[in-house]
C-alpha positions as CSV (number, residue, x, y, z in Angstrom):
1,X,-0.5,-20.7,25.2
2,X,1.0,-18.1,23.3
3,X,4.3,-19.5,22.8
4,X,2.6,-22.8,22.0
5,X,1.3,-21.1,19.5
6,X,4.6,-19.4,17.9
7,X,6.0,-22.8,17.6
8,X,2.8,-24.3,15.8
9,X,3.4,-21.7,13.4
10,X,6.8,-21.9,13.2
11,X,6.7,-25.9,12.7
12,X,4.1,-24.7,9.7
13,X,6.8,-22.2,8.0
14,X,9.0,-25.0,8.0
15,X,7.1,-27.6,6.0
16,X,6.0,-24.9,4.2
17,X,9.5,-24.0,2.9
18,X,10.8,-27.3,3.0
19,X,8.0,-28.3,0.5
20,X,8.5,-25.1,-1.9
21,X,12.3,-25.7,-2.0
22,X,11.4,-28.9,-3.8
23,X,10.0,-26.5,-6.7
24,X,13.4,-25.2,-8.9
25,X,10.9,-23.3,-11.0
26,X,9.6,-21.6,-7.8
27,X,13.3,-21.3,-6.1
28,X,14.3,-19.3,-9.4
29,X,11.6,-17.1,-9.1
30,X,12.5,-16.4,-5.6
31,X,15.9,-15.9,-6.6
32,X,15.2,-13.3,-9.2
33,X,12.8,-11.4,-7.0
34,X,15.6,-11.5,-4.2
35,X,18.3,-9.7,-6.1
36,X,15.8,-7.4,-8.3
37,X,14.1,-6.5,-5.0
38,X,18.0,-5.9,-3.8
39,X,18.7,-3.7,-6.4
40,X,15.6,-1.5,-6.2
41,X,16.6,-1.1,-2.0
42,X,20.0,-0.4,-2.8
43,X,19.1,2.3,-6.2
44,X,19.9,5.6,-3.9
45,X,23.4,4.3,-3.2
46,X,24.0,2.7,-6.8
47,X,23.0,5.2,-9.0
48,X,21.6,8.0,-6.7
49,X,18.2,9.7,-7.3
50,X,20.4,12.8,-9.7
51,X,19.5,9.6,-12.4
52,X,16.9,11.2,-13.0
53,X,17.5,15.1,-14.2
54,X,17.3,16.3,-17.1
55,X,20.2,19.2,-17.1
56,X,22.3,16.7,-15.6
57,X,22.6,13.8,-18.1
58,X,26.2,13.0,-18.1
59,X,25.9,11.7,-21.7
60,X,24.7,12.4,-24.8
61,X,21.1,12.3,-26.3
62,X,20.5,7.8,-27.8
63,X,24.0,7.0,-27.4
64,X,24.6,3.3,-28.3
65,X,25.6,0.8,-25.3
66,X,29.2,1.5,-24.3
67,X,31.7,1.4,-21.2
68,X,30.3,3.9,-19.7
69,X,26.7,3.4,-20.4
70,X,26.7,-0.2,-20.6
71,X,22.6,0.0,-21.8
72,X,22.7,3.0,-23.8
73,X,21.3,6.4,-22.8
74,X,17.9,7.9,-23.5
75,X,16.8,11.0,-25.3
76,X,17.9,13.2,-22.8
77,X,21.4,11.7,-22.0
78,X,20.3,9.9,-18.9
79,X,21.7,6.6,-18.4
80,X,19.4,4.0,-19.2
81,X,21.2,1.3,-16.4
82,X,20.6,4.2,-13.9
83,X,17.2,4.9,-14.7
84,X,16.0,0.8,-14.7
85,X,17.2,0.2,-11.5
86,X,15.6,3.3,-10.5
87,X,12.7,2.6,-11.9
88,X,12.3,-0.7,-10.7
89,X,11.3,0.6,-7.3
90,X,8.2,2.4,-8.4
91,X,7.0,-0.8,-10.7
92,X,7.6,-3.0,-7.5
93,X,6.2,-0.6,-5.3
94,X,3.0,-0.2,-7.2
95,X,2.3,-3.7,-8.2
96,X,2.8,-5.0,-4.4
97,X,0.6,-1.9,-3.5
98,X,-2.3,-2.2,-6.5
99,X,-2.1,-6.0,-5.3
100,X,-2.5,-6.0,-1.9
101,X,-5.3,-3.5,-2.3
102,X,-7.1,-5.5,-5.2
103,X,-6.6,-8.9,-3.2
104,X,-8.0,-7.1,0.1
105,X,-11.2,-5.9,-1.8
106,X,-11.7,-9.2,-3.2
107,X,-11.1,-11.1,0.1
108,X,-13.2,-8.9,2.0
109,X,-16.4,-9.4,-0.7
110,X,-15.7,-12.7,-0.6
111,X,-16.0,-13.9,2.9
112,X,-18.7,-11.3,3.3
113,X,-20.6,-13.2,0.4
114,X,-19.8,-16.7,1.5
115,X,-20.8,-16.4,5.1
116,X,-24.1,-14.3,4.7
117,X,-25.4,-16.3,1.7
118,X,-28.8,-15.6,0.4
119,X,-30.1,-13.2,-1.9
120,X,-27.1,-11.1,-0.4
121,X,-24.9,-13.0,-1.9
122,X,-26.2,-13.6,-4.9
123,X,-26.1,-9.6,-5.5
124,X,-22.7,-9.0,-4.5
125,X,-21.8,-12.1,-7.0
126,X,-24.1,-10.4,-10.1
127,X,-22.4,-7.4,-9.0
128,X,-18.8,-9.2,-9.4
129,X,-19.6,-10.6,-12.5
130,X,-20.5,-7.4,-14.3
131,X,-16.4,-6.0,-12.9
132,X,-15.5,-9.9,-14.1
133,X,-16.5,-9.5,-17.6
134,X,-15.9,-5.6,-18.3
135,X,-12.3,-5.0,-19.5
136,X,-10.4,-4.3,-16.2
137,X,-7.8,-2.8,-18.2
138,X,-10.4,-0.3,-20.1
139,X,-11.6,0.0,-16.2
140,X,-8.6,1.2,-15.1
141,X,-7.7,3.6,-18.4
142,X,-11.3,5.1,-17.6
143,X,-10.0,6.1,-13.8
144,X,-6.6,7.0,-14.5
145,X,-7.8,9.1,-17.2
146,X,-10.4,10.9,-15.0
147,X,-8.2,11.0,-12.2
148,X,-5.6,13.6,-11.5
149,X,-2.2,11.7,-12.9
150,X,0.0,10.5,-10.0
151,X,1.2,7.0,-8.6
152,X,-1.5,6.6,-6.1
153,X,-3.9,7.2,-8.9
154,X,-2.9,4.1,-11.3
155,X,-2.6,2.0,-7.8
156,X,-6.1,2.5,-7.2
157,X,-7.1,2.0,-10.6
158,X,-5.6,-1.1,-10.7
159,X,-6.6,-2.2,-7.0
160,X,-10.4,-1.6,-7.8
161,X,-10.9,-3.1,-10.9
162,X,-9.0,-6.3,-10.6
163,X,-10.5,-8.2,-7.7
164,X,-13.2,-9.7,-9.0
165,X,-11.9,-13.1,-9.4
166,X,-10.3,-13.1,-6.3
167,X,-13.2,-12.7,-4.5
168,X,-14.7,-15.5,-6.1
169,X,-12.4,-17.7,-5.6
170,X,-12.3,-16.6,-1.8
171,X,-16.2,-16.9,-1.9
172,X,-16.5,-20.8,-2.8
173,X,-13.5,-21.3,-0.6
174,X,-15.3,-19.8,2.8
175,X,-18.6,-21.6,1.5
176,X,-16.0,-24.9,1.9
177,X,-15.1,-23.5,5.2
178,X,-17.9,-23.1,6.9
179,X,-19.4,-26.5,6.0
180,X,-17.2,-28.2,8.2
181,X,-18.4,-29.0,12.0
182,X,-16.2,-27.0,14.5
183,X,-18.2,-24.3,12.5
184,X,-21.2,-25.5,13.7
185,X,-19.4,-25.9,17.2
186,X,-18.2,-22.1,17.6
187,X,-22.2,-20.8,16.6
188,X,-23.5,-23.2,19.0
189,X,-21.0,-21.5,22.0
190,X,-22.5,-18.4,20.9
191,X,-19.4,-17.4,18.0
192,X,-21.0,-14.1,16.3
193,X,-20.2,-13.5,12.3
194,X,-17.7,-11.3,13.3
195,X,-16.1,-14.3,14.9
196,X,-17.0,-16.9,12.5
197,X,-15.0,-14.9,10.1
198,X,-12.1,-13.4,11.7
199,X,-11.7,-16.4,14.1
200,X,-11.9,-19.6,12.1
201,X,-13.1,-18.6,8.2
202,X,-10.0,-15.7,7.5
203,X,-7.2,-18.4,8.5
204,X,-8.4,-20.8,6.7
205,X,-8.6,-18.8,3.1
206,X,-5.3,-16.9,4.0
207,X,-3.3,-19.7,2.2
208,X,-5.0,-19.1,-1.5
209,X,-5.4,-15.0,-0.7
210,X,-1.1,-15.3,-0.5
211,X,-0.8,-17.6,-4.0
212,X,-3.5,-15.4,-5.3
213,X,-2.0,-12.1,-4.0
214,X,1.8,-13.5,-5.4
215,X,-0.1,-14.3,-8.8
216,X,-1.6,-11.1,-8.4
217,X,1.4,-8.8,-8.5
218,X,2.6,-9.9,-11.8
219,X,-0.4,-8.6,-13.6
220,X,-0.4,-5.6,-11.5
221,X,3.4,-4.4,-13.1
222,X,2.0,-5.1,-16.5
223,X,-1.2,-3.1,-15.6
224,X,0.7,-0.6,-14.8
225,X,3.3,-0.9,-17.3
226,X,0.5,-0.9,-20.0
227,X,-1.4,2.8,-18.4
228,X,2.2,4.2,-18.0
229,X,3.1,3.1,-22.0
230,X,-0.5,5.2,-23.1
231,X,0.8,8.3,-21.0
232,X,-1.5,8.0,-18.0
233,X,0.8,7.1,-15.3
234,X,2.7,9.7,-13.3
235,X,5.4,11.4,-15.4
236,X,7.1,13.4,-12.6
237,X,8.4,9.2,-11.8
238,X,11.0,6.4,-13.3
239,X,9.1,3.4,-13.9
240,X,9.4,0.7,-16.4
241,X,6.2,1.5,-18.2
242,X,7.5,5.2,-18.2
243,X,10.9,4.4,-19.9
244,X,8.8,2.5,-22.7
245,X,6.7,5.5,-23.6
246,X,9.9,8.0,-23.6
247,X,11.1,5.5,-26.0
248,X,8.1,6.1,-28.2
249,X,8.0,9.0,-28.2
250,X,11.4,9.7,-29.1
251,X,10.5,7.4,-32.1
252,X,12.8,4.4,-30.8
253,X,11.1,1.9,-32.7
254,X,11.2,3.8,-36.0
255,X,15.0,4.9,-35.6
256,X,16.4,1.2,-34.5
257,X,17.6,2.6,-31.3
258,X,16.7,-0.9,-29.7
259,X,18.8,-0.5,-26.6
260,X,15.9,1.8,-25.1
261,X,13.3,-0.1,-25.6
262,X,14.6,-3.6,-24.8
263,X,16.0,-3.3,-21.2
264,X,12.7,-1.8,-19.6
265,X,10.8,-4.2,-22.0
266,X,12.8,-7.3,-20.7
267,X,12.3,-6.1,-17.0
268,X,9.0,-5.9,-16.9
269,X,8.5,-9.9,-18.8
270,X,11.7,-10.9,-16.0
271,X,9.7,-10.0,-12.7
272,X,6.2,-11.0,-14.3
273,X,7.8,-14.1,-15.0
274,X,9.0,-14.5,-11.4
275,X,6.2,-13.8,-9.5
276,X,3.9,-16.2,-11.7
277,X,6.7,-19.3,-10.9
278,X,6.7,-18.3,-7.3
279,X,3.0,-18.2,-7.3
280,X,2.3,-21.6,-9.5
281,X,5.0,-23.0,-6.7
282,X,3.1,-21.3,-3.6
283,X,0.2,-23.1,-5.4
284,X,1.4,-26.4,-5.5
285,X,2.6,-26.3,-2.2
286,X,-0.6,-25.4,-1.2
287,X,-2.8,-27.5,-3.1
288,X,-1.1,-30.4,-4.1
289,X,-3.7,-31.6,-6.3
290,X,-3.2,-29.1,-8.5
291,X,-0.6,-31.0,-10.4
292,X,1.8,-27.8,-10.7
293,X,5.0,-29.0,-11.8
294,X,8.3,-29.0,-10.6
């Protein structure tokens, strides 16, 4: 039985990839993730974690692009290749984390508030609708600010103020769910709503929790990107946000020293930009209706 079902789900990854290879947009995506993901695994051996001192900048404070720095250097002397491919492990890191945790929250309400209905679920809805219109980005200022200032901090800033419309979407999907008959079937053999929703209703949502969770990331790097630019995100760490507020504070903008603000700047647009193609694919492949395009 077991094996049986191994190969079910095999067969499934491989009309699943079969179908997404048909998207270039999404294979491009996948392709840029690949290598930038590569490059953050590999950082310790490329550049080594000494990228980031102070007293030991090999160069000189804003030098221009060059041989040996091919991106320039920042206001200490620190390489500025070094430190983006060092920083690109903590902006991965904390968008997959803020977006797994945001998508888990919003799955979680969702299902709960599809399958109980009611007045139940009309609360936990009003209540979702107050986190869907307020600002998630003034949300998440508001508890990195009053929270002490470290990486787990901005990942559950982000994670707890961004699920909303993940859970909504996950809502209207389980009400879809559990409208269909084997539904009906697994109550009548005595199913429980444990069951109902672990057994039959959680499999059946998992496809649009992984487009949403893929679409999901994206905005989590810019979220954090965006707290780490206004000086709340942890500053004893190389991230992509961080490199942009060095750079303005050390009055890049002003001076024309455009090599320090462009590389981070271009990162951060370059993986958003992958992880929305691979989503829009994942989408598509998914949900052919949707009309995504190729």
């Amino acid at each position: 039985m077991t094996s049986l079902v191994w190969q079910r789900r095999g067969a499934s990854a491989a009309r699943f990839w079969q179908q997404y290879r048909t998207h270039r947009a999404g294979l491009y995506g996948l392709a840029g993730l690949a290598l930038i993901a590569l490059l953050a695994l590999a950082a310790p051996w490329l550049v080594g974690a000494d990228v980031q001192s102070v007293t030991d900048a090999p160069g000189t404070a804003l030098e221009s692009p060059s041989a040996e720095f091919p991106l320039g250097t920042d206001q200490f002397g620190r390489s500025l290749l070094g430190l983006l491919i060092w920083g690109a492990r903590v902006s991965l890191l904390v968008g997959l984390l803020a977006a797994a945790l945001s998508v888990a929250i919003g799955t979680l309400v969702g299902i709960v508030a599809g399958h109980y209905g009611g007045w139940f679920s009309t609360v936990v809805m009003r209540i979702t609708d107050w986190f869907l219109v307020m600002p998630a980005l003034v949300l998440a200022i508001v508890l990195a600010t009053v929270m002490s200032r470290s990486m787990w901090t901005v990942i559950l800033a982000i994670g707890v103020t961004c699920w909303p419309t993940t859970a909504r979407l996950v809502r209207a999907q389980t009400i879809a769910v559990e409208s269909r008959p084997y539904i009906e079937r697994a109550r009548a053999l005595g199913g429980g709503h444990g069951h109902v929703m672990t057994r039959h209703v959680l499999p059946n949502v998992m496809p649009l929790v992984l487009a949403q969770t893929t679409l999901m990331i994206s905005a989590a790097i810019l979220t954090e990107a965006t707290l780490a630019f206004l000086g709340l995100g942890d500053p004893t760490v190389v991230s992509w946000g961080g490199m942009l507020q060095d750079a303005r504070e050390a009055g890049a903008v002003s001076s024309g020293h455009w090599w320090y603000l462009a590389p981070p700047g271009i990162a951060i647009a370059l993986v958003a930009l992958a992880f929305t193609l691979c989503g829009r694919a994942i989408e598509s492949v998914l949900n052919p209706k949707l009309g995504v395009g190729r």
